[in-house]
C-alpha positions in Angstrom: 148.3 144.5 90.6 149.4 146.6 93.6 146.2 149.1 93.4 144.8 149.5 96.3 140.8 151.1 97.4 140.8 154.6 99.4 141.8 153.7 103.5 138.6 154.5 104.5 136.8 151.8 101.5 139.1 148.9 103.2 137.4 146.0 104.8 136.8 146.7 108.6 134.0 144.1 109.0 131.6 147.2 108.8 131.4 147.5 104.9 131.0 144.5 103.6 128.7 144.5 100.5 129.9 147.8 99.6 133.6 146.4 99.9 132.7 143.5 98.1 131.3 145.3 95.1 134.2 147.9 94.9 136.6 144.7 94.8 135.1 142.8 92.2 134.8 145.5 90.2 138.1 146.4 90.5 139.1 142.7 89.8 136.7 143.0 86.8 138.5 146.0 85.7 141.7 144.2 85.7 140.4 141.1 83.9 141.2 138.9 87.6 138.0 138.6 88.8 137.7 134.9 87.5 140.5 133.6 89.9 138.7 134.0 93.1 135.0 133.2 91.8 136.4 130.0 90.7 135.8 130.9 86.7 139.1 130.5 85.5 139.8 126.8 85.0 143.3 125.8 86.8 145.6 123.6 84.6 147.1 120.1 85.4 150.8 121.3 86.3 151.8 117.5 85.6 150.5 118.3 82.0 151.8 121.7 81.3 153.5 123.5 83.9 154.1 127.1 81.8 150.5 127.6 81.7 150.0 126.8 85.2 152.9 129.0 85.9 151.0 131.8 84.2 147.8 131.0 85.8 149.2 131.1 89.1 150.9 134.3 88.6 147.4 135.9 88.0 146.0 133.9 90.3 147.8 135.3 93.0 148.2 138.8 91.8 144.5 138.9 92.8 144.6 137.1 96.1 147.7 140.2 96.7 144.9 143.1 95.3 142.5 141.5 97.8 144.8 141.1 101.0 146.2 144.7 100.6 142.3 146.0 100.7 141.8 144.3 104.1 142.7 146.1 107.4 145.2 144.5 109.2 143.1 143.9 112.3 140.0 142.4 110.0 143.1 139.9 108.9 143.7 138.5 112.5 140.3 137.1 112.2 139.8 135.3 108.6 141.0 132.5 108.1 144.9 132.6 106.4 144.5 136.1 106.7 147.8 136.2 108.3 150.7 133.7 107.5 151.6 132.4 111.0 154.1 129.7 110.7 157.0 128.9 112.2 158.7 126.0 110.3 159.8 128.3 107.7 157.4 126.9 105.1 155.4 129.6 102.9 151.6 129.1 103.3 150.0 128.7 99.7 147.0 129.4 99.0 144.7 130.3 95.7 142.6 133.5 96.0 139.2 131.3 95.6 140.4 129.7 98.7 141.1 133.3 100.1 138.0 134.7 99.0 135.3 131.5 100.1 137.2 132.2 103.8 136.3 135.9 103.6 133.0 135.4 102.5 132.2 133.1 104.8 133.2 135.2 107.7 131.3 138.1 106.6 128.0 136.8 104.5 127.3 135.0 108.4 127.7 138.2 109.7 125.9 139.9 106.9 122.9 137.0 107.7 122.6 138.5 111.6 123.0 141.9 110.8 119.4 141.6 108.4 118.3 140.0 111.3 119.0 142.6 113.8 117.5 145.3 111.4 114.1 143.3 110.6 114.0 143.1 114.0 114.4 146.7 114.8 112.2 147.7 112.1 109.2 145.5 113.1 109.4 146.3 116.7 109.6 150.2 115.9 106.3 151.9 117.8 106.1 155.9 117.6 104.3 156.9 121.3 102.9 160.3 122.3 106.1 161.8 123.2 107.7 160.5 119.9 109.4 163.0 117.2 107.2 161.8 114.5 109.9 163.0 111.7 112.6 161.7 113.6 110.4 158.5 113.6 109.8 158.4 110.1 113.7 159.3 109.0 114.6 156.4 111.1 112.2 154.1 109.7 113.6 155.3 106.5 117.4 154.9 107.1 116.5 151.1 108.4 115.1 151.0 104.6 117.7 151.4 103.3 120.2 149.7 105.7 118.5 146.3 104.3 118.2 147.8 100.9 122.3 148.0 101.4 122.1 143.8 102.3 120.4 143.8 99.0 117.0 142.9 101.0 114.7 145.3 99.3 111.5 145.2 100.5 108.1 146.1 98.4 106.6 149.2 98.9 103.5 147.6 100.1 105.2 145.6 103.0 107.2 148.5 104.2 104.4 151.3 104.3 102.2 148.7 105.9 105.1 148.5 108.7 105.6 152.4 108.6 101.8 153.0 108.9 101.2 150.0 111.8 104.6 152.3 113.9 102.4 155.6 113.8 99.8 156.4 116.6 95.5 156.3 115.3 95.9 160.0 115.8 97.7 160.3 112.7 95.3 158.1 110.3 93.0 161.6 109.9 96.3 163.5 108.6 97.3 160.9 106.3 94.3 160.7 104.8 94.3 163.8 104.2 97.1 163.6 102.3 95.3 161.3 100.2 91.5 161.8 100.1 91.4 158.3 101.4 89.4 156.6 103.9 91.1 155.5 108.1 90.6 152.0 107.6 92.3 151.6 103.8 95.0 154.6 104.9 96.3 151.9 107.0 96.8 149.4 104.3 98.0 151.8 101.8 101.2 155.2 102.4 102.5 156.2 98.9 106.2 157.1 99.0 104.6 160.2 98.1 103.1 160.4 100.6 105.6 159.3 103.3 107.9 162.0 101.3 105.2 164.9 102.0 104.9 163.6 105.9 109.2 163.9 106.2 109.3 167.4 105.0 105.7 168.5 107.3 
């Protein structure tokens, strides 16, 4: 299996979940995806060494699909990413092997990034001099950047978030939108609503 995802869909420590997914699928696709989730039941060489034989040719026919989608500079830094050695001596190693180091490296990262983002989200505050739209698309985009670390959060708790950014001045306008009252307007933003506020 020499297939290999667009250059620009490589690993580059940036893409992640969206690399992850296109892989597995692809693995799917190619009836490999067993070998490196650790689903594919490895056989006693000792016992039968032509089935092994087999099983390690697929075996590493997807650790080869998954090295070639990896930029070469996101290889320097997971671990047997790069076969350093100077005894001569090939490195072995089984794609689940492969794959638990890559995922390692990057579901930490992935952990810090949703971190960064809650972060950024709940510390958002729209002022006087704020572009209100601007406000709102970013608030938006943050959406769905954790919606992307499949963290997606309810309605309820992100228009409550959304609402507690925007300046009082703004509660008569949204309830306008709505018919509703200040005080539950600040509990309560339909999508709808939020929608109709984005394209004001």
């Amino acid at each position: 299996m020499v297939l290999t995802l667009c250059k620009d869909d490589l690993l580059n420590g940036k893409n992640w979940i969206l690399w992850k997914t296109n892989v597995l699928q692809a693995l799917r696709t190619a009836g490999l995806s067993a070998f490196p989730l650790r689903k594919a039941s490895v056989p006693d060489r000792n016992v039968d060494p032509d089935e092994y034989e087999a099983w390690e040719t697929l075996d590493q026919a997807a650790m080869q699909f998954i090295h070639t989608n990896i930029k070469s500079e996101r290889l320097m830094q997971i671990p047997s990413g790069v076969e350093v050695n100077g005894s001569g001596t090939p490195i072995y190693i089984t794609s689940a092997e492969f794959w638990d180091n890559i995922c390692d490296k990057h579901e930490t990262f992935t952990s810090q990034a949703i971190s960064n983002q809650i972060c950024v989200l709940i510390k958002k505050q729209a002022t006087d001099s704020t572009n209100i739209i601007k406000h709102l698309e970013e608030m938006e985009i943050l959406q769905t950047t954790l919606a992307n670390h499949n963290l997606n959060l309810e309605d309820q708790v992100f228009n409550a978030i959304v609402i507690s950014t925007l300046l009082r001045s703004w509660d008569s306008y949204t309830a306008t939108i709505h018919g509703n009252d200040q005080k539950s307007q600040r509990l309560c933003w339909s999508q709808k609503g939020f929608s109709m506020v984005l394209a004001h």
